[in-house]
N, C-alpha and C positions, 0 to 999 in steps of 0.2 A: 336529464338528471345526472350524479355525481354518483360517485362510489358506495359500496356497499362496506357498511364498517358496523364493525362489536367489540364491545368493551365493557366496563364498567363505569358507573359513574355516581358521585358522593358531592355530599353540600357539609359545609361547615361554617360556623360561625363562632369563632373563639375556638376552643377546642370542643365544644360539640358538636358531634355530627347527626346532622338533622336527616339528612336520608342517603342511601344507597342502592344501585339496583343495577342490573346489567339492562345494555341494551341493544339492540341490531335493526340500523334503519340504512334506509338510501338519503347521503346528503343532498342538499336541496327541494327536497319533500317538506320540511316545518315540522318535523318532528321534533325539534329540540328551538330555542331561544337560536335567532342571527348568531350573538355574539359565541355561542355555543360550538355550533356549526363552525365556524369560521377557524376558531380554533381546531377539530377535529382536522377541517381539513388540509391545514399546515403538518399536523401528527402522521409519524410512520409508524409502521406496524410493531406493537410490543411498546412504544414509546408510555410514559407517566407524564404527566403536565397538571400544574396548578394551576390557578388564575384568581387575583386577587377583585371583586366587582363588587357593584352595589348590589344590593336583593331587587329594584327594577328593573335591572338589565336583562335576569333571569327570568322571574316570577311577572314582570309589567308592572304599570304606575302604582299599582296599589301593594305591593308587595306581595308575603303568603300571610294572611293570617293563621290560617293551618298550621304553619308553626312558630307561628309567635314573630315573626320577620317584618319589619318597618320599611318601607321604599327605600329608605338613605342606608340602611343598616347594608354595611362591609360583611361577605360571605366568600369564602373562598371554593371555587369547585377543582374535584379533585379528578379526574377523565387519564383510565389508562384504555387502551387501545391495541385491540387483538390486531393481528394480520388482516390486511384487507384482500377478500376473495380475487381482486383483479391483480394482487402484486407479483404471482408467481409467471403471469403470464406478462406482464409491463418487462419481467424480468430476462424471459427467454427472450423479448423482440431484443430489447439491451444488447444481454450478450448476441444475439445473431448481429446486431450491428457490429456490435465490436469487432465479432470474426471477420464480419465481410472489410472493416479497414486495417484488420490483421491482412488478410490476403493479399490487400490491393498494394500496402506496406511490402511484404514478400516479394511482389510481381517488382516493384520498383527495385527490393534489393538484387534479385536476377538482373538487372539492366543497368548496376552498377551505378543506382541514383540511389545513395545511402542519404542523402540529407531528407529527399523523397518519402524513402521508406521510415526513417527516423520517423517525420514527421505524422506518417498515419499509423504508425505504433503508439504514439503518443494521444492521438485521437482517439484513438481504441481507450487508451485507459483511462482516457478523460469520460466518456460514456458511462465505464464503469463502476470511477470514483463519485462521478455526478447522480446516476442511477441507484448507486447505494448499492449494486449489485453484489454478492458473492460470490468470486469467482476469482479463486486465486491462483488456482492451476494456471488458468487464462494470462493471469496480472506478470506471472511469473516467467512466462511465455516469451510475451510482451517486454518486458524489462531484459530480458536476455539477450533478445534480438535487438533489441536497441542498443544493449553492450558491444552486439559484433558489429553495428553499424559505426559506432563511436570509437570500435577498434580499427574500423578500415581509414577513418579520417582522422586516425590518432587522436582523437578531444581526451585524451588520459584522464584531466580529471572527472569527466561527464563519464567516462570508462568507469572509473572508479565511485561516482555516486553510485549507476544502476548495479554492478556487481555486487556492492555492499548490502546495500536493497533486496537484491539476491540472498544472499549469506543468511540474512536477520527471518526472511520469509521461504527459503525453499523448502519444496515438499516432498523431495528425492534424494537422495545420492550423488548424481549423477547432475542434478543442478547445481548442487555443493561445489561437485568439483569443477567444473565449465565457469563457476563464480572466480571461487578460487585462482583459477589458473590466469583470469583476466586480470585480478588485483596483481598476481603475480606478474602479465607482461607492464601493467603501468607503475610497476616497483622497479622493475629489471629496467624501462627506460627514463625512468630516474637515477640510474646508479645503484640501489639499494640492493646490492647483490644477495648478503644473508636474510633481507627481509623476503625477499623476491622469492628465495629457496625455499623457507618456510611456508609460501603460498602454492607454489611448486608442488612440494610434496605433501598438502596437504587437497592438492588437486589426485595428485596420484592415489591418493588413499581412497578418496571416495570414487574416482571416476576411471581409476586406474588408467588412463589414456597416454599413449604412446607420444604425444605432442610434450606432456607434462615431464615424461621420465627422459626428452631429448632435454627440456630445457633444466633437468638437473642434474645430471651428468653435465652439461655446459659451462652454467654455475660453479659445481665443484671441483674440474679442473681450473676454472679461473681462479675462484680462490683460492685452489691449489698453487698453483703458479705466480698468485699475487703472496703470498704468504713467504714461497721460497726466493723471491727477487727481496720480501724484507729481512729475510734472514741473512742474505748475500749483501745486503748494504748495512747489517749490523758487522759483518763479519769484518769488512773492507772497511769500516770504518774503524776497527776495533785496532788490524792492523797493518794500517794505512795503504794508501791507494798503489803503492809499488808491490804490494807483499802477496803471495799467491798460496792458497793451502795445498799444501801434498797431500797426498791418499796415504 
């Protein structure tokens, strides 16, 4: 037999609605019409769905007389659907899977096989997104560690998707800033020196990390230094290339 499911469920035909009721069966018992069924059991928990049928697909060849319903006559059923009793546990196997291609990911990146670990990082959260799971600590995890894999093999921009990803979804501090500081190195090896700083320091902010305040201090003497070599070729060009300033 199939899953245990409750919900409620409504008949209409034009805008009247002819009946309403809750209900709580196991599918494939024949509690309800095939085409009924069939439908439930594509629905996730909490889901609403319509369906547009004739009244013999529901009721049989003869329709309902009960309420006034013709075999051919169009009725639309209205089916929402509570949580089903086995989702919470469908759900823990889920995530245990996930973990276990979290770890096996892990053991690869210790052995310096980051395409490896990349790879069942991304398994993990195909589970996840496939499972419908909740688990974003988890997702968040996942996406981070795939950052520092995409940072060992420089893919910047694959860097720069999952840290963004990060950004939009973190649930700490501390992943803010670890985001943060990644967009920051794939800015810094693009050139983008004041964008790079701004990522920098808004790593430092949340994660305060000593990696973040080396690469801003770094930064800012460069652009320090790039600022006074423009001000020294305004200067020499101003008056001309033999001409030298006294103190």
């Amino acid at each position: 037999m199939g899953d245990n499911v409750s919900g409620t469920y409504s008949v209409f035909h034009g805008d009247q609605q002819l009946e309403s009721h809750t209900f709580s069966l196991t599918l494939g018992e024949g509690d309800f019409p095939e085409v009924v069924e069939a439908l439930l059991a594509e629905m996730k928990g909490g889901e609403e769905e319509k369906k547009e049928l004739q009244c013999k697909e529901v009721y049989g060849p003869f329709g309902c007389p009960s309420l006034g319903l013709r075999p051919q006559d169009e009725i639309v059923i209205v089916v929402k659907l509570e949580k089903r009793q086995n989702v919470e546990k469908e759900e823990r196997d889920l995530k245990k899977e996930a973990e276990e291609r979290k770890a096996k990911g892990t053991a690869f990146f210790k052995k310096a096989l980051y395409g490896e670990a990349r790879a069942e990082y991304f398994g993990a959260i195909t589970i996840l997104e496939e499972g419908h799971v909740e688990a974003l600590e988890l997702l968040v995890s996942l996406y981070g560690n795939i950052g520092v894999c995409e940072m060992k093999m420089k893919n910047w921009s694959a860097l720069l998707s999952s840290s963004l990803w990060i950004v939009e979804h973190a649930t700490s501090n501390q992943q803010l800033g670890k985001a943060h500081y990644r967009i920051g190195e794939v800015l810094r090896e693009s050139k983008c020196a004041k964008a790079a700083l701004w990522h920098y320091e808004k790593s430092h902010e949340y994660h305060n990390s000593q990696d973040a305040m080396n690469r801003i201090t770094w930064i800012q003497d460069f652009l320090q230094k790039k600022e006074e070599q423009n001000v020294g070729k305004v200067v020499t060009g101003f008056f001309g290339s033999s001409q030298s300033l006294s103190m």
